[in-house]
C-alpha positions in Angstrom: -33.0 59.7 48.9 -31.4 56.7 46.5 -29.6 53.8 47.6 -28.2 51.0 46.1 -27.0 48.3 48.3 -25.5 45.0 47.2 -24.5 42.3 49.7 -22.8 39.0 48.9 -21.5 37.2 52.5 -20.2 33.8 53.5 -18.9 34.0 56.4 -17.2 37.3 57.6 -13.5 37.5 58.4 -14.3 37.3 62.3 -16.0 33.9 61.5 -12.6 32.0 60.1 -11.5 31.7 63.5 -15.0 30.3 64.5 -14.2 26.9 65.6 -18.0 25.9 65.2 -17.9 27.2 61.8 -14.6 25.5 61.3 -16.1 22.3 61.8 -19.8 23.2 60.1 -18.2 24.8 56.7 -15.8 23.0 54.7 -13.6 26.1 52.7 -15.3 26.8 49.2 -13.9 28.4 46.1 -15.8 30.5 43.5 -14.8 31.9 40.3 -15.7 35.6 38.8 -18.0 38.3 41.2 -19.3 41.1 40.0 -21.7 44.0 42.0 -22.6 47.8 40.2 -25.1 49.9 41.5 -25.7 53.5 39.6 -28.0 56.6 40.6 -28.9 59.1 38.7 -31.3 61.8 39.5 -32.6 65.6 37.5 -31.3 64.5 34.3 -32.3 66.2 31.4 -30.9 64.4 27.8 -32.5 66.4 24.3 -31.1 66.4 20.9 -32.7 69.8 20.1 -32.4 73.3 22.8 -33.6 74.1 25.8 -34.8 77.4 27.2 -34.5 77.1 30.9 -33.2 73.9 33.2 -33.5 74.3 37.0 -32.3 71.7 38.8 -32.5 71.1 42.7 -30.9 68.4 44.9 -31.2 68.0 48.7 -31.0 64.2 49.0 -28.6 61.9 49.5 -27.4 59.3 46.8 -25.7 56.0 47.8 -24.2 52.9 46.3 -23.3 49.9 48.8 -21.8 47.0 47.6 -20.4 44.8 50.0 -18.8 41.3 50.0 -17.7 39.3 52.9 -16.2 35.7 51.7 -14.3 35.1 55.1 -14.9 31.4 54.4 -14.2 31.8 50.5 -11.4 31.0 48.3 -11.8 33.6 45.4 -10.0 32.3 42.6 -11.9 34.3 39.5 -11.8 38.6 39.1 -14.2 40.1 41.7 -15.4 43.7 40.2 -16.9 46.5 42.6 -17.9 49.4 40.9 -20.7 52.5 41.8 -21.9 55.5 40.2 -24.1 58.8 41.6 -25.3 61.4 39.0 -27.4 64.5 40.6 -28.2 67.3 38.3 -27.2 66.8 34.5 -28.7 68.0 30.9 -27.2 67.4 28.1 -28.7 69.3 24.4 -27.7 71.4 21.5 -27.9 74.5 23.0 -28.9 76.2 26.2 -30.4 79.5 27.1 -30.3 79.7 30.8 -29.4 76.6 33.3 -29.5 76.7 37.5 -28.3 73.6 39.1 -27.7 73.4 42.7 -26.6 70.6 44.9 -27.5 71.6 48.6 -25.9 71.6 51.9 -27.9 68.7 52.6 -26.8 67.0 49.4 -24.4 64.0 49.4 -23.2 61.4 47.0 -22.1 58.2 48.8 -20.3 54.9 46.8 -19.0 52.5 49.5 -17.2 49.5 48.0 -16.0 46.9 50.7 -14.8 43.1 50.3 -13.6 41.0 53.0 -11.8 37.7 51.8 -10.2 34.7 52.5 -7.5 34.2 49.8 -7.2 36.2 47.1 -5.4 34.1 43.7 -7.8 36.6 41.4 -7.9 40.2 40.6 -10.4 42.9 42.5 -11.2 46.0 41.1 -13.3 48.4 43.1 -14.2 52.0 41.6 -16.4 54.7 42.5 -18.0 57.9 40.1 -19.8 60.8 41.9 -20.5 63.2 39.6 -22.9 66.5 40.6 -23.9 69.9 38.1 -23.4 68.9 35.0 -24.0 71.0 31.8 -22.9 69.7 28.5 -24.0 71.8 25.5 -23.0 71.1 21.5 -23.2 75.1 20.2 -24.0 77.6 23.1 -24.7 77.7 27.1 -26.1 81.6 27.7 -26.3 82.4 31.5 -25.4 79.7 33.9 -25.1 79.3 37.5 -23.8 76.5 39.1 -23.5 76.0 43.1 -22.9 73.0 45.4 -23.3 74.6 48.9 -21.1 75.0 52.1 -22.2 70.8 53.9 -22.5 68.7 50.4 -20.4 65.9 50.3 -19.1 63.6 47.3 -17.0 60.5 48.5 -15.8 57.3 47.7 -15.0 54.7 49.7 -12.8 52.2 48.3 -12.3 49.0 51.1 -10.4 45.3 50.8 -9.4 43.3 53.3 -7.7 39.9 52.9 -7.4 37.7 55.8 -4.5 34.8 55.1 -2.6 36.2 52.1 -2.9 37.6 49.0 -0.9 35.5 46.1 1.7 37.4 44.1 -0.3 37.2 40.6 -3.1 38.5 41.9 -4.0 42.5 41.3 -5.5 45.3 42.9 -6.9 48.1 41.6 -9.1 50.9 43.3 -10.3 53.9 41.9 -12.4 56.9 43.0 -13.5 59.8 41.3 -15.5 63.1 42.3 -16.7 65.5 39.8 -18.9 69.0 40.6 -20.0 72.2 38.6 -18.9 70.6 35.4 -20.0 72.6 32.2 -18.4 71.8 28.2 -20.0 74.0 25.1 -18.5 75.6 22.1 -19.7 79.1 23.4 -20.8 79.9 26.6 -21.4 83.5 27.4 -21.9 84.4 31.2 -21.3 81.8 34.2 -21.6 82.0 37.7 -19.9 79.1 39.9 -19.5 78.3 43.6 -18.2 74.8 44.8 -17.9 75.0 49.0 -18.5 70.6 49.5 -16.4 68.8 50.2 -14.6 66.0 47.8 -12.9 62.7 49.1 -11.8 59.5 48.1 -10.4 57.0 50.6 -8.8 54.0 48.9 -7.4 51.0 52.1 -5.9 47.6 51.5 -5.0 45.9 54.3 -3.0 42.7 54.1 -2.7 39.4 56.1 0.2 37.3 56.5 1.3 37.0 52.8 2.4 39.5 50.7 1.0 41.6 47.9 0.6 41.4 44.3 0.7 44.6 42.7 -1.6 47.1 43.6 -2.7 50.4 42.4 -4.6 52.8 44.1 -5.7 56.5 42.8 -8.2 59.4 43.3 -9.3 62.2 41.8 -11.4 65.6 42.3 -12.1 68.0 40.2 -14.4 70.7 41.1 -15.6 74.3 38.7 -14.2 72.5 35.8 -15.3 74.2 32.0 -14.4 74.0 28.7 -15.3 75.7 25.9 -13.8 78.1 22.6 -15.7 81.1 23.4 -16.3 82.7 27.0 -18.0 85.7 27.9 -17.9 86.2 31.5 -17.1 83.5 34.1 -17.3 83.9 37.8 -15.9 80.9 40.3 -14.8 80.9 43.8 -14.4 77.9 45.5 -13.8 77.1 49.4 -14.7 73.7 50.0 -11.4 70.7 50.9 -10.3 68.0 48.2 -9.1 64.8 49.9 -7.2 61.9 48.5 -6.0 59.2 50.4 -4.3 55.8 49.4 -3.6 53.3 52.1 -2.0 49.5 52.0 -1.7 48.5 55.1 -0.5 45.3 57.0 -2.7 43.0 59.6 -1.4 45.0 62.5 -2.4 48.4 60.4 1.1 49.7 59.5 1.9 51.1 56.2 3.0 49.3 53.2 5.5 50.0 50.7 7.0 48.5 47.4 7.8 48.8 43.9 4.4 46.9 43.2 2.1 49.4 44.7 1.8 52.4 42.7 0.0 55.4 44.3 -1.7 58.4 42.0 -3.8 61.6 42.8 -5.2 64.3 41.3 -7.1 67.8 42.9 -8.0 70.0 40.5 -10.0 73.3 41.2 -11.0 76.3 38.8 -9.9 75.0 35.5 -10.2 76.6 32.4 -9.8 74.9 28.8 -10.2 77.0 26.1 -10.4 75.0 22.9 -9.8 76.5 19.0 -13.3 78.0 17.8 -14.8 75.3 14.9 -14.4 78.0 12.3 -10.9 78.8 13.4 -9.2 81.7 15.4 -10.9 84.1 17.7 -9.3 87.1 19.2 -12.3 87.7 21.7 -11.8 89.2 25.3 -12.5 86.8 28.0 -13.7 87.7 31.2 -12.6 86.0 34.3 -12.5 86.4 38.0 -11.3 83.1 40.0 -10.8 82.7 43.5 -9.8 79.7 45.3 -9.2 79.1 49.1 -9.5 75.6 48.7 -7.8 73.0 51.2 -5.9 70.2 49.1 -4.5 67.3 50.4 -2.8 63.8 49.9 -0.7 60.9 51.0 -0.1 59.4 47.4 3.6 57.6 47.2 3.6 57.1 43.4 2.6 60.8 42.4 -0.1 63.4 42.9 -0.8 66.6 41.3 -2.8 69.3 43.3 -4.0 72.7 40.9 -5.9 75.4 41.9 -7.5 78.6 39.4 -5.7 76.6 36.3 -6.1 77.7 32.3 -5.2 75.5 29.6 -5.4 77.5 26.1 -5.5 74.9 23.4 -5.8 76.7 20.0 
């Protein structure tokens, strides 16, 4: 297990209408904020090629960071960002790769900020990213899996307690990638993503009203690309979840041209790019299957995509 937890607090939102802290703490102001936390964990990085790569993870990999200014004036940008990496090898080539992220396995990136008035920017974003095979000329017989219990999520969380000033922006982003593999050639692959991927992006506003805001999410899960493919093999039956939330102080929705919602869902993609020496007429194999919840509440625009190819030659 890995976690990362970053905690900045002065003064939670319950203790502005502390009437001993009222009279103890005069309201402060600060300028620019900034908290990162990143994991990374069975990564393998070679310039030359690799036989075999077996990776295993069972753990859980978590990135906390946290700020609670309740008695705070936060005039400067306040940036909240988090990154998990379980299972990656990068090289020139690669003969034979198993990466597995376990029913036990999950990748956690919590961003939460409570604060008083907000004249700045926030920006709060979140990577997960799990099986991930990158190879220059050639991957040769893959498997990658991310069993039926895993979990990649972020959690995207702001909460202003008087107002938040017109000029001031929000931005929250969360992204979940899983059984990711990119080579010129790859020749036989076998993929099964059954986890689940979600990213839960909430603003919720006091008694002013909002600057803009813009909130999206993305998961993409058996995603490859490559010129050449011999045989490829993915099924997945795991849930893809976006949701995108600005709420008032009494926890109803939202709405206005200055908040701009996005998603994207993506399962079983397919790019196949043009060969570096040009044209190739080879026969691909492929067998895709895809019972794959998919769901979202995104205003602005989402895009949901299941057993996709994209021929780019």
């Amino acid at each position: 297990m890995r976690k990362l937890s970053n905690l900045i607090q002065v003064g939670t939102l319950e203790r502005l209408t502390d009437s001993y802290m009222s009279q103890m703490l005069d309201f402060a102001s600060t300028g620019n904020l900034s908290q990162s936390g990143s994991n990374a964990i069975n990564s393998v990085v070679y310039a030359g090629d690799l036989n075999s790569v077996v990776q295993r993870f069972d753990g859980t990999q978590t990135v906390g960071n946290r700020l609670a200014l309740g008695a705070v004036d936060v005039f400067g940008t306040v940036n909240q960002t988090g990154n998990n990496v379980a299972n990656s090898t990068i090289s020139n080539s690669l003969e034979f790769a198993d990466q597995l992220l376990a029913a036990t396995g999950k990748q956690l990136v919590l961003n939460s900020a409570e604060l008083a008035i907000l004249y700045g920017n926030i920006n709060q974003s979140g990577l997960n990213m799990a099986n991930y095979a990158e190879a220059a000329l050639a991957v040769g017989s893959a498997s990658q899996e991310i069993e039926l219990g895993a979990v990649q999520r972020v959690d995207n969380t702001l909460t202003v307690a008087a107002m938040s000033v017109v000029s001031a922006a929000i931005t929250q982003r969360g992204e979940n990638f899983g059984n990711i593999m990119i080579s010129e050639t790859v020749d036989s692959v076998t993929r099964n993503f059954a986890g689940d991927q979600i990213v839960h992006n909430v603003v919720t506003l006091g008694e002013g009203g909002a600057g803009p805001i813009t909130q999206h999410g993305a998961n993409v899960a058996n995603f490859i690309m490559s010129s050449r493919i011999g045989s490829l093999e993915q099924s997945s039956v795991g849930t893809q979840t976006v949701i995108n939330e600005v709420l008032d102080a009494k926890g109803r929705p939202v709405k206005g041209d200055g908040i701009i919602q996005t998603s994207e869902d993506s399962v079983n993609v397919i790019i196949l790019t043009k060969p570096a020496e040009g044209g190739d007429s080879a026969v691909i194999e492929v067998a895709q299957t895809a019972d794959f919840p998919q769901s979202s509440n995104s205003n602005g625009g989402g895009s949901q995509s299941g057993n996709t190819l994209v021929i780019n030659r």
